[in-house]
C-alpha positions as CSV (number, residue, x, y, z in Angstrom):
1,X,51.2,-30.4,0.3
2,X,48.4,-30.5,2.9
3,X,47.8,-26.6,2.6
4,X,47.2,-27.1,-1.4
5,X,45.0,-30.8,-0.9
6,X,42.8,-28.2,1.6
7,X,42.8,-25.5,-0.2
8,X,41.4,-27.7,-2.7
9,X,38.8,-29.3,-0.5
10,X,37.4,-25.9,1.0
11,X,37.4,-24.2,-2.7
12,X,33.9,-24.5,-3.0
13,X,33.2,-22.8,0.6
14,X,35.2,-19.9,-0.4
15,X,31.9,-17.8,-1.8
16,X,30.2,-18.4,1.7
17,X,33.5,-17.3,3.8
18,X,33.2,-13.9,1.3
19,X,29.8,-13.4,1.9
20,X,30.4,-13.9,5.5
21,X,33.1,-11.6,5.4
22,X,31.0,-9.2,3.8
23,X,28.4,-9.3,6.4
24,X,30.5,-9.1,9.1
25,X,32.4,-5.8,7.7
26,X,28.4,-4.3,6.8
27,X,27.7,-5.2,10.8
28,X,30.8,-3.7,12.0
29,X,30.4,-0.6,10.1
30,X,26.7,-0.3,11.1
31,X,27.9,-0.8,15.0
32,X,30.2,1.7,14.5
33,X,27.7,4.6,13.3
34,X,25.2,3.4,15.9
35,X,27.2,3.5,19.2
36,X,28.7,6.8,18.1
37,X,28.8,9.1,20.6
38,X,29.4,12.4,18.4
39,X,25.6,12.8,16.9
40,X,24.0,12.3,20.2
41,X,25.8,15.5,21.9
42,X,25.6,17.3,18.6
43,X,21.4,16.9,19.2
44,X,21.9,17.7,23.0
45,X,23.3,21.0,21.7
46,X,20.6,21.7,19.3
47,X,18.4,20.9,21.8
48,X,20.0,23.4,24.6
49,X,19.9,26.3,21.6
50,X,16.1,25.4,20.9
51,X,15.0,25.8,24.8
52,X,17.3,28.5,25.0
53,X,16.0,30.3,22.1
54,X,12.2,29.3,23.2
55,X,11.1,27.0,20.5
56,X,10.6,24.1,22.9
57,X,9.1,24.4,26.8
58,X,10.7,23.0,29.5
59,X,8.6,20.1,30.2
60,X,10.0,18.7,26.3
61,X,13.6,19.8,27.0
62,X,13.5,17.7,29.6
63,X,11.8,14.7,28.2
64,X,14.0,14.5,25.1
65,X,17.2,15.5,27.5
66,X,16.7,12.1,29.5
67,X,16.7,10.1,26.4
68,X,19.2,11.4,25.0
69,X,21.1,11.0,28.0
70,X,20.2,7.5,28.5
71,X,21.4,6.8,24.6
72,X,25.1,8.0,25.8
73,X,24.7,5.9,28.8
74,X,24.4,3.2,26.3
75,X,26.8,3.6,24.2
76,X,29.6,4.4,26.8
77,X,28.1,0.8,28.0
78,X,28.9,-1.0,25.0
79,X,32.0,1.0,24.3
80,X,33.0,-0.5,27.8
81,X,32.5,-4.1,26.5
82,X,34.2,-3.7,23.7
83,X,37.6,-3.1,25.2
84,X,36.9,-5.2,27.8
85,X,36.1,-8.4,25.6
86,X,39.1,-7.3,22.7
87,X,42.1,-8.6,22.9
């Protein structure tokens, strides 16, 4: 009887706990796509083939390399965390 008298109660709430829901689900999905590994070494192979095939010097390569690079450092970083703070 105390599950139906608060599910009664907390009716009203129910629209903010789907919108929160929602949210969470649109952040998830958004985490996901940013600390994804696979488009970051898909652009440090694009950017191998364009020193390679001399449309960028060097001095760029290099540049763009580092923060590229740094990008995978972060997301093997948060990766890290997650599994660490999951149950």
């Amino acid at each position: 009887m105390v599950g139906l008298v608060g599910t009664i109660l907390t009716l009203p709430f129910a629209p903010v706990r789907g919108v929160g829901w929602v949210i969470d689900q649109v952040r998830q999905v958004a985490e996901d796509e940013y600390y994804d590994p696979g488009p970051v070494q898909e652009e440090l192979v694009k950017l191998e083939q364009a020193r390679g095939e001399g449309h960028i010097d060097e001095e760029e390569f290099e540049r763009r390399e580092a923060e590229l690079l740094h990008r995978l450092e972060e997301i093997s970083a948060y990766r890290l965390q997650q599994r660490e703070t999951q149950p």
